[in-house]
mmJSON file of the N, C-alpha and C atoms, coordinates in Angstrom:
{"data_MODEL":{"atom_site":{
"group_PDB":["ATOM","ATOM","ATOM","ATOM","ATOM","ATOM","ATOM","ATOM","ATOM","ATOM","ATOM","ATOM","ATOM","ATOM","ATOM","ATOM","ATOM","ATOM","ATOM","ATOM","ATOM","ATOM","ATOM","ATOM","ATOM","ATOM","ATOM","ATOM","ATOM","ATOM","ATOM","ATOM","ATOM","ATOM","ATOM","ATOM","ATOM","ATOM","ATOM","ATOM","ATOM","ATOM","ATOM","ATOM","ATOM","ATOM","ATOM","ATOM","ATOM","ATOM","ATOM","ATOM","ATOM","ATOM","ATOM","ATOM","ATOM","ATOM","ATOM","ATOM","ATOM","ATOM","ATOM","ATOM","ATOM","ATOM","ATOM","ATOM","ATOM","ATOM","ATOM","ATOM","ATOM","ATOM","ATOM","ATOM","ATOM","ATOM","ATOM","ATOM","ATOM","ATOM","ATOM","ATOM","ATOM","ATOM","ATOM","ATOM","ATOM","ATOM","ATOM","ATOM","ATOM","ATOM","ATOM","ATOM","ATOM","ATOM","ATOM","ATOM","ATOM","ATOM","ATOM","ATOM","ATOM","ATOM","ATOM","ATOM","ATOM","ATOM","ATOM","ATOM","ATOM","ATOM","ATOM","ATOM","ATOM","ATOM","ATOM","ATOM","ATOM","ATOM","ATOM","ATOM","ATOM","ATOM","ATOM","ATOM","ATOM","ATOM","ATOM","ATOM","ATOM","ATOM","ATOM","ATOM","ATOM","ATOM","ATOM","ATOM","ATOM","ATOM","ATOM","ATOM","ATOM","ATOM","ATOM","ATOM","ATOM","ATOM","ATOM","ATOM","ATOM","ATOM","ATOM","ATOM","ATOM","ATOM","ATOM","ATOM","ATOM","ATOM","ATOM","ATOM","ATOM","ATOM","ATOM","ATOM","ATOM","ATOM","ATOM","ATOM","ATOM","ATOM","ATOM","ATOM","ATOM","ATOM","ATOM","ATOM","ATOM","ATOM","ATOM","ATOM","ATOM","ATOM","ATOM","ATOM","ATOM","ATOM","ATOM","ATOM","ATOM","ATOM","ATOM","ATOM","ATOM","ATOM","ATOM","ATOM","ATOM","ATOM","ATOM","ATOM","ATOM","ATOM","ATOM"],
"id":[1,2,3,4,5,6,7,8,9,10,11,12,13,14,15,16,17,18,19,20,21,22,23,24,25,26,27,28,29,30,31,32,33,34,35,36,37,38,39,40,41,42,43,44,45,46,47,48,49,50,51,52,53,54,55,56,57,58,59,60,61,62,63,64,65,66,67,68,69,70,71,72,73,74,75,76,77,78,79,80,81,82,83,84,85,86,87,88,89,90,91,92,93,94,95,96,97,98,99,100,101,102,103,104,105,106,107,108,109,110,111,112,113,114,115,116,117,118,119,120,121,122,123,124,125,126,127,128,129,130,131,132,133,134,135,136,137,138,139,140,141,142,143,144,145,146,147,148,149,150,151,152,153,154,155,156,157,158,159,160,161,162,163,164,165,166,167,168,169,170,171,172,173,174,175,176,177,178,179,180,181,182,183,184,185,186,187,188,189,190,191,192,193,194,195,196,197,198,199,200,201,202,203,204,205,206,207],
"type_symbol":["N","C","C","N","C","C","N","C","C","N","C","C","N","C","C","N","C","C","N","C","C","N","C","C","N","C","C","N","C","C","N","C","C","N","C","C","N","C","C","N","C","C","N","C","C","N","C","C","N","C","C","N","C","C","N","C","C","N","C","C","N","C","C","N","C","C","N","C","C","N","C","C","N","C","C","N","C","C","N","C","C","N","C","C","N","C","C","N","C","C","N","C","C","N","C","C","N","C","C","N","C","C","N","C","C","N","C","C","N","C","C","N","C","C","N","C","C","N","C","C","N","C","C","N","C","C","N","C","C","N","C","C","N","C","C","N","C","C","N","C","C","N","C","C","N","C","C","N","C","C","N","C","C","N","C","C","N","C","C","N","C","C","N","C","C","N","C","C","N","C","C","N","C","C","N","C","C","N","C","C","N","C","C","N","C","C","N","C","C","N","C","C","N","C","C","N","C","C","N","C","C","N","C","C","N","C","C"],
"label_atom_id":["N","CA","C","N","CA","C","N","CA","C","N","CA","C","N","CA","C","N","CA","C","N","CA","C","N","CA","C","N","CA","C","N","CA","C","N","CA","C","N","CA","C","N","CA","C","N","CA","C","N","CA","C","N","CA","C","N","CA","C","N","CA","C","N","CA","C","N","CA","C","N","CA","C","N","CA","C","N","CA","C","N","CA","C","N","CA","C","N","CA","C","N","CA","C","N","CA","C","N","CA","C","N","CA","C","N","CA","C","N","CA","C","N","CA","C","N","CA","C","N","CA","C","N","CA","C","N","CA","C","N","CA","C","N","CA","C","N","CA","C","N","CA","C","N","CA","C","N","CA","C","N","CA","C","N","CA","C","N","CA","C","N","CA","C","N","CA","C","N","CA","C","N","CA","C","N","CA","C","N","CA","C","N","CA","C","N","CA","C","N","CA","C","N","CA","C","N","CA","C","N","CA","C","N","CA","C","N","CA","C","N","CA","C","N","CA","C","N","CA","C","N","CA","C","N","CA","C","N","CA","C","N","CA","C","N","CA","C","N","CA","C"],
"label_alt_id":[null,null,null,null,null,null,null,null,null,null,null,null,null,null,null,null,null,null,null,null,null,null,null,null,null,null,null,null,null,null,null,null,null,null,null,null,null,null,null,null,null,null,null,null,null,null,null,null,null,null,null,null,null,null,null,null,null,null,null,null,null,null,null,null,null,null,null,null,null,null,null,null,null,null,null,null,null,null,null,null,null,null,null,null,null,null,null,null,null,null,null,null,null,null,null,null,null,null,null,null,null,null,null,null,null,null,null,null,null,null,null,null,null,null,null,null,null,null,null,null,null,null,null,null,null,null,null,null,null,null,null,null,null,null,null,null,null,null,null,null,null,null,null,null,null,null,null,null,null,null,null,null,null,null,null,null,null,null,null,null,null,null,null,null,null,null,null,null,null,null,null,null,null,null,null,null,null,null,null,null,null,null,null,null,null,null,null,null,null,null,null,null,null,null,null,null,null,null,null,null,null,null,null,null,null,null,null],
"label_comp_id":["UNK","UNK","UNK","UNK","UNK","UNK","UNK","UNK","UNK","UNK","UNK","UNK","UNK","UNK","UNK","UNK","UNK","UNK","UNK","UNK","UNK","UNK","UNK","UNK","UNK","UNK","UNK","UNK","UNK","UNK","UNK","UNK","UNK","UNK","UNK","UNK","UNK","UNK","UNK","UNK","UNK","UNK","UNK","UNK","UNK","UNK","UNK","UNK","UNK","UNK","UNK","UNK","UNK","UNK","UNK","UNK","UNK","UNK","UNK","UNK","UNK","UNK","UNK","UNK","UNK","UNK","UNK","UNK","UNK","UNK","UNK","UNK","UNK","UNK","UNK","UNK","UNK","UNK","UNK","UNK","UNK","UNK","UNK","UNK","UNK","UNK","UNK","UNK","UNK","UNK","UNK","UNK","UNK","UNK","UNK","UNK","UNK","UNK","UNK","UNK","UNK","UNK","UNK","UNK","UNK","UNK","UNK","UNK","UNK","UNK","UNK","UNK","UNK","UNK","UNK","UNK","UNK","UNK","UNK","UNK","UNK","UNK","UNK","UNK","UNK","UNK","UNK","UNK","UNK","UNK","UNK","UNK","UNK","UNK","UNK","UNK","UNK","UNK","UNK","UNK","UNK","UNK","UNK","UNK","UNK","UNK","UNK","UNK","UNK","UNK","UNK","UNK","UNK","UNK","UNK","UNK","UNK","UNK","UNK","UNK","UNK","UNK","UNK","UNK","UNK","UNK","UNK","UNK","UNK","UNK","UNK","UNK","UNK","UNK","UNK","UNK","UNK","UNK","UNK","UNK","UNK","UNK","UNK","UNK","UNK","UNK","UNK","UNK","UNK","UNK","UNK","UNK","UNK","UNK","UNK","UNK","UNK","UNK","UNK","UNK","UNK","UNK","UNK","UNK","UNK","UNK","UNK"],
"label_asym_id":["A","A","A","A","A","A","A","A","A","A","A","A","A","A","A","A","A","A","A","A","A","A","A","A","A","A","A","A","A","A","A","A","A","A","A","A","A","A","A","A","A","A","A","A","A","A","A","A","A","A","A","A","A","A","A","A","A","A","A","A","A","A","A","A","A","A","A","A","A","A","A","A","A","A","A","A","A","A","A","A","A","A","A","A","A","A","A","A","A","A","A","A","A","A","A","A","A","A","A","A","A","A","A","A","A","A","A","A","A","A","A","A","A","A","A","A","A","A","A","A","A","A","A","A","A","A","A","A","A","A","A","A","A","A","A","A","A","A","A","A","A","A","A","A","A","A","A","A","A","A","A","A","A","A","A","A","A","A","A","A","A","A","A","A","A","A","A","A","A","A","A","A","A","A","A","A","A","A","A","A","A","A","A","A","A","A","A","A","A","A","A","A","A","A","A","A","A","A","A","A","A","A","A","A","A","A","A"],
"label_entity_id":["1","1","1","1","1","1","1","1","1","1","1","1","1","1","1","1","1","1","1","1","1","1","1","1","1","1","1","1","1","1","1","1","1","1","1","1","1","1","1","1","1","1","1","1","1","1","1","1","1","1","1","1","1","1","1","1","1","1","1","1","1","1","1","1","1","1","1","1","1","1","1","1","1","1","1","1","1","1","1","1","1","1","1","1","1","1","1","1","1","1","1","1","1","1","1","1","1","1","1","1","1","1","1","1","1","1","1","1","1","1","1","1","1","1","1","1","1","1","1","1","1","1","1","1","1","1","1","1","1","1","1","1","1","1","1","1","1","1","1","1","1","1","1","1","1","1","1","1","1","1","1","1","1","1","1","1","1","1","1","1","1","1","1","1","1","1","1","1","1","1","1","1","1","1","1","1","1","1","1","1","1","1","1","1","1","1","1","1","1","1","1","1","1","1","1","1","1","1","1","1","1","1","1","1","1","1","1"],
"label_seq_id":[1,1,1,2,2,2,3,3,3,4,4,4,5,5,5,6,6,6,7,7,7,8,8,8,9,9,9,10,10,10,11,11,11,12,12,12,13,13,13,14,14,14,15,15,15,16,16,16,17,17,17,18,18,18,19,19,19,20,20,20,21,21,21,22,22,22,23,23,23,24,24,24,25,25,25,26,26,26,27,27,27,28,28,28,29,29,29,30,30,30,31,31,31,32,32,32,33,33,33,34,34,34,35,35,35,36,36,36,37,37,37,38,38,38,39,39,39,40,40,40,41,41,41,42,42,42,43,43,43,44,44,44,45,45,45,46,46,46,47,47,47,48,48,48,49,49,49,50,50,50,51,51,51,52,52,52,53,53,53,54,54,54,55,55,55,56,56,56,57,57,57,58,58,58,59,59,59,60,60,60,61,61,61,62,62,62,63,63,63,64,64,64,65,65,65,66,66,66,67,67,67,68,68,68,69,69,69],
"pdbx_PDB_ins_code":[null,null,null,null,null,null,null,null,null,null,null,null,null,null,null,null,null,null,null,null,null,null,null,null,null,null,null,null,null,null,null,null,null,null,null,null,null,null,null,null,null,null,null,null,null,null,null,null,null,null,null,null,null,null,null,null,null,null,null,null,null,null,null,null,null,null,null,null,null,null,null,null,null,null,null,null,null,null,null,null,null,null,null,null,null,null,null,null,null,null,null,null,null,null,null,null,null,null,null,null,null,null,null,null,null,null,null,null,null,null,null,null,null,null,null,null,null,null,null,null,null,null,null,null,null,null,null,null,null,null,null,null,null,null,null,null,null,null,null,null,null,null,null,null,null,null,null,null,null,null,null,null,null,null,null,null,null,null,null,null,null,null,null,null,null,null,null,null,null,null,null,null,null,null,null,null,null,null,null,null,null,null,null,null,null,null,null,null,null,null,null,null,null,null,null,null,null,null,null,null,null,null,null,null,null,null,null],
"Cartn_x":[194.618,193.766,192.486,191.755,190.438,189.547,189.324,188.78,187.493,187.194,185.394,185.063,183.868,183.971,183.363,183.026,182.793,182.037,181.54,180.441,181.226,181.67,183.181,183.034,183.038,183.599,185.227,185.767,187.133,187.672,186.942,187.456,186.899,187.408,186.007,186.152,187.463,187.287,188.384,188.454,189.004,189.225,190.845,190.571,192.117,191.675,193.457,193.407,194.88,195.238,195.784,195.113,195.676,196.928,197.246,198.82,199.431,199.794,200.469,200.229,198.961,198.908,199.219,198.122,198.48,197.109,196.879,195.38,195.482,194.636,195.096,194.07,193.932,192.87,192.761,191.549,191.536,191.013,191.886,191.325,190.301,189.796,188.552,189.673,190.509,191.942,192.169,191.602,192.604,193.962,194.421,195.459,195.177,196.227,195.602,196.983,197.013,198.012,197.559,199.151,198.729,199.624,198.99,199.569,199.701,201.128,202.01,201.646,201.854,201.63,200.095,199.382,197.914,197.174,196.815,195.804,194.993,194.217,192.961,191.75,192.183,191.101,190.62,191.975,191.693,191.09,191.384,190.509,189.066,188.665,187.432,186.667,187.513,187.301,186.85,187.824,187.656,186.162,185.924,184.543,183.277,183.218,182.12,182.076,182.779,182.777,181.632,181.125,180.332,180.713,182.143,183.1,184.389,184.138,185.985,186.658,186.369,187.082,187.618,187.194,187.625,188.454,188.139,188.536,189.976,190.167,191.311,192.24,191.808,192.816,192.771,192.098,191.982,192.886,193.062,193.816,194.484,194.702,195.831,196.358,196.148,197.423,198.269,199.62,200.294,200.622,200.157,200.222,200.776,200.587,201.185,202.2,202.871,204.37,203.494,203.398,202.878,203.479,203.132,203.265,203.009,202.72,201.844,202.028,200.945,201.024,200.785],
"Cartn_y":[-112.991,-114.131,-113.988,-114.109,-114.291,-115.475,-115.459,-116.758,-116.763,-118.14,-118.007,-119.005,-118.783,-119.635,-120.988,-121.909,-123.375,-123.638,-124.635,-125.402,-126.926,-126.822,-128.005,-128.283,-129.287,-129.579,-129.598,-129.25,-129.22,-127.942,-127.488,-126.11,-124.948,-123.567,-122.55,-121.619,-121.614,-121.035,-121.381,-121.483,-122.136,-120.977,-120.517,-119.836,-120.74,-120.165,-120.701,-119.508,-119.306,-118.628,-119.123,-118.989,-119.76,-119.573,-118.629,-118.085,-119.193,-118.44,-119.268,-120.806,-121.202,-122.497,-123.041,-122.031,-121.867,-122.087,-123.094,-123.216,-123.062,-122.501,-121.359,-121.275,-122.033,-123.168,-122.476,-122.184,-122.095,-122.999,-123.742,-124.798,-124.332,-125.322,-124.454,-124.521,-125.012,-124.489,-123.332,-122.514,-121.684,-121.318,-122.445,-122.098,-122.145,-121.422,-121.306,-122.008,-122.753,-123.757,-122.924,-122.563,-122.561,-123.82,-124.51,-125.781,-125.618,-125.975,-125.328,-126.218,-125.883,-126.334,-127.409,-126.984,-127.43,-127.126,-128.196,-127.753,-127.023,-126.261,-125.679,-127.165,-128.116,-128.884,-129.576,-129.504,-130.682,-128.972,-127.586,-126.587,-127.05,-126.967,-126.974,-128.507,-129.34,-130.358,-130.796,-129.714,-129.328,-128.736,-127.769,-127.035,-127.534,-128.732,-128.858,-130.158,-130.913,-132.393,-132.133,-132.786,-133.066,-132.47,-133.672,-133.555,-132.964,-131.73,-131.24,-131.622,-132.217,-132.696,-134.397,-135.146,-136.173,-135.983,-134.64,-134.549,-133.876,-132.882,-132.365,-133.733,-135.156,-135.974,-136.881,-136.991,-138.176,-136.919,-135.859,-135.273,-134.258,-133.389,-132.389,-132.6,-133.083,-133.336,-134.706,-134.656,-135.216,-135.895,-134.424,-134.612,-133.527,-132.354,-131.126,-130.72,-129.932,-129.109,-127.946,-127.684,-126.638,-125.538,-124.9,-123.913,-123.029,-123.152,-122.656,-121.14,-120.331,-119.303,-118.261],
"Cartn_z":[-147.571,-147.845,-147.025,-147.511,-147.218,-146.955,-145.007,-144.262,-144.645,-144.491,-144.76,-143.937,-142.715,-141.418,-142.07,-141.534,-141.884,-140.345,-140.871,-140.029,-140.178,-138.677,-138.26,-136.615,-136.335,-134.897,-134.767,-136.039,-135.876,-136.089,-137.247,-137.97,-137.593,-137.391,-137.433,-138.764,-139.199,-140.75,-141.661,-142.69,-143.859,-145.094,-146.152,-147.223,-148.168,-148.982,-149.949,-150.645,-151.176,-151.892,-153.416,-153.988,-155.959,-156.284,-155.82,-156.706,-155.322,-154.794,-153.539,-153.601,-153.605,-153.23,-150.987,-150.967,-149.687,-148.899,-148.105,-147.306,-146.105,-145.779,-143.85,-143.487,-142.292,-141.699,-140.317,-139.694,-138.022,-137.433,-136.172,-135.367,-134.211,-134.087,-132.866,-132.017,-131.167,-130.248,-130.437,-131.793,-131.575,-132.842,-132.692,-133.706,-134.977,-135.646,-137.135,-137.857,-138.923,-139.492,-140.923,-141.787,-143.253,-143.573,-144.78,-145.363,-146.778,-146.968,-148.569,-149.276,-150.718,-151.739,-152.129,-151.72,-151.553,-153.043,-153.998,-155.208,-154.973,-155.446,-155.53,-155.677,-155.872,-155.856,-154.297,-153.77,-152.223,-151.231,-151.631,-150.991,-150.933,-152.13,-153.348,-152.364,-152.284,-151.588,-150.355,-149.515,-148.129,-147.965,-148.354,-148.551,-148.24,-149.625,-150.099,-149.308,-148.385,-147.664,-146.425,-146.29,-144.771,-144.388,-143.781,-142.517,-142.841,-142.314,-142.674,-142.152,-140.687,-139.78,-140.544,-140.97,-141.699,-143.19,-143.612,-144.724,-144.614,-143.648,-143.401,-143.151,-141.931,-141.69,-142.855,-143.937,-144.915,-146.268,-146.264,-147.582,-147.46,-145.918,-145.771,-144.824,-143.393,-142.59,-142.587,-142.529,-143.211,-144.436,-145.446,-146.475,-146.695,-146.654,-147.183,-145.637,-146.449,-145.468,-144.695,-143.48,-142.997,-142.076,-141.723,-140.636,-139.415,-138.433,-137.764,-137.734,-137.415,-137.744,-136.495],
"occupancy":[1.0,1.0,1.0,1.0,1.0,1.0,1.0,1.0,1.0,1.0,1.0,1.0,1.0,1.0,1.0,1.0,1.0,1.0,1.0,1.0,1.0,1.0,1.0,1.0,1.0,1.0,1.0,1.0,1.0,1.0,1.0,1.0,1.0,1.0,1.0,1.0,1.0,1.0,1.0,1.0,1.0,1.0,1.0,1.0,1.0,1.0,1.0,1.0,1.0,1.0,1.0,1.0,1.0,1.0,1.0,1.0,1.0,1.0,1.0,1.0,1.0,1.0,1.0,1.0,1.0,1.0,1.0,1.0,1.0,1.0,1.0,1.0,1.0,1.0,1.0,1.0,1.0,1.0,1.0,1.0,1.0,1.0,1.0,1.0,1.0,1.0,1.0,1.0,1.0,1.0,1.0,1.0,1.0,1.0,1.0,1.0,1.0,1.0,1.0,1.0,1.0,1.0,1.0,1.0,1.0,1.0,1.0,1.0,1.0,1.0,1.0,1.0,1.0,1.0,1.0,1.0,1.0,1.0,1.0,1.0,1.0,1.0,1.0,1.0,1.0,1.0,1.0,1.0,1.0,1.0,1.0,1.0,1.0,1.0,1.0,1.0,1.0,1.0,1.0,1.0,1.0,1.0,1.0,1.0,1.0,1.0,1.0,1.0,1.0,1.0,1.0,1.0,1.0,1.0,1.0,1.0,1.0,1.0,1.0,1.0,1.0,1.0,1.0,1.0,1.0,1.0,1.0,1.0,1.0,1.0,1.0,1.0,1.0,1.0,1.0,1.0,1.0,1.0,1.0,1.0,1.0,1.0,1.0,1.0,1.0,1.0,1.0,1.0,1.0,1.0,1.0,1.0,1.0,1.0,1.0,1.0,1.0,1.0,1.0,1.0,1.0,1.0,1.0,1.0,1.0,1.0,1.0],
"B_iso_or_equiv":[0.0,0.0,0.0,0.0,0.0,0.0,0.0,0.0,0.0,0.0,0.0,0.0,0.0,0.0,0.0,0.0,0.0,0.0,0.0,0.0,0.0,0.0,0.0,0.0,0.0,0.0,0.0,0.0,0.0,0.0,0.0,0.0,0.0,0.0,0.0,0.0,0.0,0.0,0.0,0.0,0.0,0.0,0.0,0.0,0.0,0.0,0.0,0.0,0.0,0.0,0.0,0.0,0.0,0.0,0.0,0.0,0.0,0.0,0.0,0.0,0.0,0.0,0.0,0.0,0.0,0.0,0.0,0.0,0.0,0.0,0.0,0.0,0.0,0.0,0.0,0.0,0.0,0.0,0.0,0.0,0.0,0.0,0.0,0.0,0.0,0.0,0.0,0.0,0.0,0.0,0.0,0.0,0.0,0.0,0.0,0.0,0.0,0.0,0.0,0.0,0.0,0.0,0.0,0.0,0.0,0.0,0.0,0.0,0.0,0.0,0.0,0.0,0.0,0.0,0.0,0.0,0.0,0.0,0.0,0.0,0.0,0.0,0.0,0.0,0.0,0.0,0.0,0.0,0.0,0.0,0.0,0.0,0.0,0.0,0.0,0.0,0.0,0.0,0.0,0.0,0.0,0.0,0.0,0.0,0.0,0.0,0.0,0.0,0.0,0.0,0.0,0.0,0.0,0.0,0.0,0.0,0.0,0.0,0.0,0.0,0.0,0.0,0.0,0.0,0.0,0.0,0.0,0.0,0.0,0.0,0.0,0.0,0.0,0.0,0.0,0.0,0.0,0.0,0.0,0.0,0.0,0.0,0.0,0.0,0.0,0.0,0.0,0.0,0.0,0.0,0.0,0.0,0.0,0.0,0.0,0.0,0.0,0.0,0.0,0.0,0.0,0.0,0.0,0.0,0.0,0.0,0.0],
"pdbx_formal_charge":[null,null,null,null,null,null,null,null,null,null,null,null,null,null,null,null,null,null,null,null,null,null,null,null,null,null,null,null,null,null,null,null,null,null,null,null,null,null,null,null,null,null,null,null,null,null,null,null,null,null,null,null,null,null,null,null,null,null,null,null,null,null,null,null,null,null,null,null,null,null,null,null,null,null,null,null,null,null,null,null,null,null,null,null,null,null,null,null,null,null,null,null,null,null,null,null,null,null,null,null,null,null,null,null,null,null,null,null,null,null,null,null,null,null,null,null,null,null,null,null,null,null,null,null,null,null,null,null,null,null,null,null,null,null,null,null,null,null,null,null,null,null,null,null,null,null,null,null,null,null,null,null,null,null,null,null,null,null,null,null,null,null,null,null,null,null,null,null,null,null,null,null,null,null,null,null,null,null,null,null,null,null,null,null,null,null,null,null,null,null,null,null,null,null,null,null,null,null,null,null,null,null,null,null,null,null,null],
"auth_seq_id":[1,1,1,2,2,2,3,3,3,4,4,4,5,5,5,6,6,6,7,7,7,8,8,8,9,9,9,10,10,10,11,11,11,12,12,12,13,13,13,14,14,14,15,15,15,16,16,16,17,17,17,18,18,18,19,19,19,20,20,20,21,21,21,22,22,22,23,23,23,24,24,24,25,25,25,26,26,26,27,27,27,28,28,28,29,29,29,30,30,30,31,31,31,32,32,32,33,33,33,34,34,34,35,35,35,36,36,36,37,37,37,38,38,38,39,39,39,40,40,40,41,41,41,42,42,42,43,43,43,44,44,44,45,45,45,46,46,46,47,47,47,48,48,48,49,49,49,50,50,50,51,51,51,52,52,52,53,53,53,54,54,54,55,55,55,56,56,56,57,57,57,58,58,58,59,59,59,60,60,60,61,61,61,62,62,62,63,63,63,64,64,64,65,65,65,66,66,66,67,67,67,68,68,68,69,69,69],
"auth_comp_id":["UNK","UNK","UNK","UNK","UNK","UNK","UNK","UNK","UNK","UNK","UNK","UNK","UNK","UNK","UNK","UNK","UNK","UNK","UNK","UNK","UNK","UNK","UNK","UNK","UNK","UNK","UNK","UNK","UNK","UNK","UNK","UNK","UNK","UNK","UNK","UNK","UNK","UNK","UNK","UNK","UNK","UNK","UNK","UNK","UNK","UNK","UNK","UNK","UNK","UNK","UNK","UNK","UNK","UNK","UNK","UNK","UNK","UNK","UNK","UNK","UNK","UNK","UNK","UNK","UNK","UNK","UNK","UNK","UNK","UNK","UNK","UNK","UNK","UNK","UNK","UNK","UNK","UNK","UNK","UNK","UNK","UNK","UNK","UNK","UNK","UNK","UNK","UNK","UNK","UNK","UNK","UNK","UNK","UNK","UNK","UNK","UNK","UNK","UNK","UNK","UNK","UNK","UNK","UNK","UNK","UNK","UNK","UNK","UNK","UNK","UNK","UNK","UNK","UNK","UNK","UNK","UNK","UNK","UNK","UNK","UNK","UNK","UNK","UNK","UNK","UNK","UNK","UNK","UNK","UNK","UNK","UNK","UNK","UNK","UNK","UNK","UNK","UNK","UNK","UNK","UNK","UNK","UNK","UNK","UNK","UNK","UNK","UNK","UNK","UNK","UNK","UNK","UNK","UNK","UNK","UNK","UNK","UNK","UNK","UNK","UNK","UNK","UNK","UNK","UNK","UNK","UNK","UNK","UNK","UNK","UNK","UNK","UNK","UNK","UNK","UNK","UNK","UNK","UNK","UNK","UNK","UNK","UNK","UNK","UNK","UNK","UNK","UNK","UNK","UNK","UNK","UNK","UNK","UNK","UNK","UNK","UNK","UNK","UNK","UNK","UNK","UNK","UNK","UNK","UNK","UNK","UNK"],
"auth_asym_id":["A","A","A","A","A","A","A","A","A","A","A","A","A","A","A","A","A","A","A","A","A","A","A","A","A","A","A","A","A","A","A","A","A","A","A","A","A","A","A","A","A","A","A","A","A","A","A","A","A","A","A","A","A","A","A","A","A","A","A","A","A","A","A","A","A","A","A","A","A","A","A","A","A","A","A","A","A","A","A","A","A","A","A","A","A","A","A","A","A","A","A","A","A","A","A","A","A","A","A","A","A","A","A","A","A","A","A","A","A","A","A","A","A","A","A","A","A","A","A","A","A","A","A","A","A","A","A","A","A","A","A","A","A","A","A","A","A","A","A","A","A","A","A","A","A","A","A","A","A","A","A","A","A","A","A","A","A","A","A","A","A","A","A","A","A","A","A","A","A","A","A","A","A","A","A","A","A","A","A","A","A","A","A","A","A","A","A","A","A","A","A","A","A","A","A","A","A","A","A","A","A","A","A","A","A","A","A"],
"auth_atom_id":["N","CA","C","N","CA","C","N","CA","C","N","CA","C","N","CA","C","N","CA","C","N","CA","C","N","CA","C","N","CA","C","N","CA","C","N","CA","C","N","CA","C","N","CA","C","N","CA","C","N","CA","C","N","CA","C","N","CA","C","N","CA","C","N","CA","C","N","CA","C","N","CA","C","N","CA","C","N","CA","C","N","CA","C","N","CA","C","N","CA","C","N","CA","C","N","CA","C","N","CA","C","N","CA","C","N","CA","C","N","CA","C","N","CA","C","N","CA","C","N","CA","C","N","CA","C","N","CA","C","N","CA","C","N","CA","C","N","CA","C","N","CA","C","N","CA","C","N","CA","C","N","CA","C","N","CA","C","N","CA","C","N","CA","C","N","CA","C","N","CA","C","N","CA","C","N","CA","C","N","CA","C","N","CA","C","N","CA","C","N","CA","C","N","CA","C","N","CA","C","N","CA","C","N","CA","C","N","CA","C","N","CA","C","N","CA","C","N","CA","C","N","CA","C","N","CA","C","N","CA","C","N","CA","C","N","CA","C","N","CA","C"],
"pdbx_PDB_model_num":[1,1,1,1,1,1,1,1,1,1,1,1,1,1,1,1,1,1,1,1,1,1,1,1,1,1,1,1,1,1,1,1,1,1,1,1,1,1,1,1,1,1,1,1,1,1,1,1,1,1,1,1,1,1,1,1,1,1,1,1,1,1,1,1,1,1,1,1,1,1,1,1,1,1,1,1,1,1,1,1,1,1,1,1,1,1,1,1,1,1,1,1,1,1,1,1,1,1,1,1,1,1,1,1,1,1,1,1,1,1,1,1,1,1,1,1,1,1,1,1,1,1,1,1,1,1,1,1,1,1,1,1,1,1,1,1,1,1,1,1,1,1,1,1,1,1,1,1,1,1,1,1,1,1,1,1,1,1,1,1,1,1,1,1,1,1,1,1,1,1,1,1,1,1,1,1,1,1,1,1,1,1,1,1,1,1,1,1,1,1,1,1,1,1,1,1,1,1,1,1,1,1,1,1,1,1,1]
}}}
């Protein structure tokens, strides 16, 4: 999968995978979280928002099953 950095006070890079349905996120901490079963639209979503940092807590964490990686 292929990261693509972002302009985030939360994030430093962001990619999904279509088949999978898989979004694999790096925190500026450091850690990197992939989160299962994720549309291609709330990615698409993530992206194009201001604030990823609001958008990640308003439509993928605690919403999708994740993993740290």
């Amino acid at each position: 999968m292929k990261l693509r950095p972002v302009v985030s006070e939360m994030l430093i890079a962001a990619g999904y995978d279509r088949r999978s349905r898989i979004l694999e996120v790096i925190f500026r901490t450091g850690e990197t979280y992939r989160y299962k079963g994720v549309p291609s639209s709330r990615y698409e979503g993530l992206m194009s928002a201001d604030s990823k940092g609001k958008y990640m807590h308003r439509h993928i964490i605690g919403h999708y099953d994740y993993e740290r990686v």
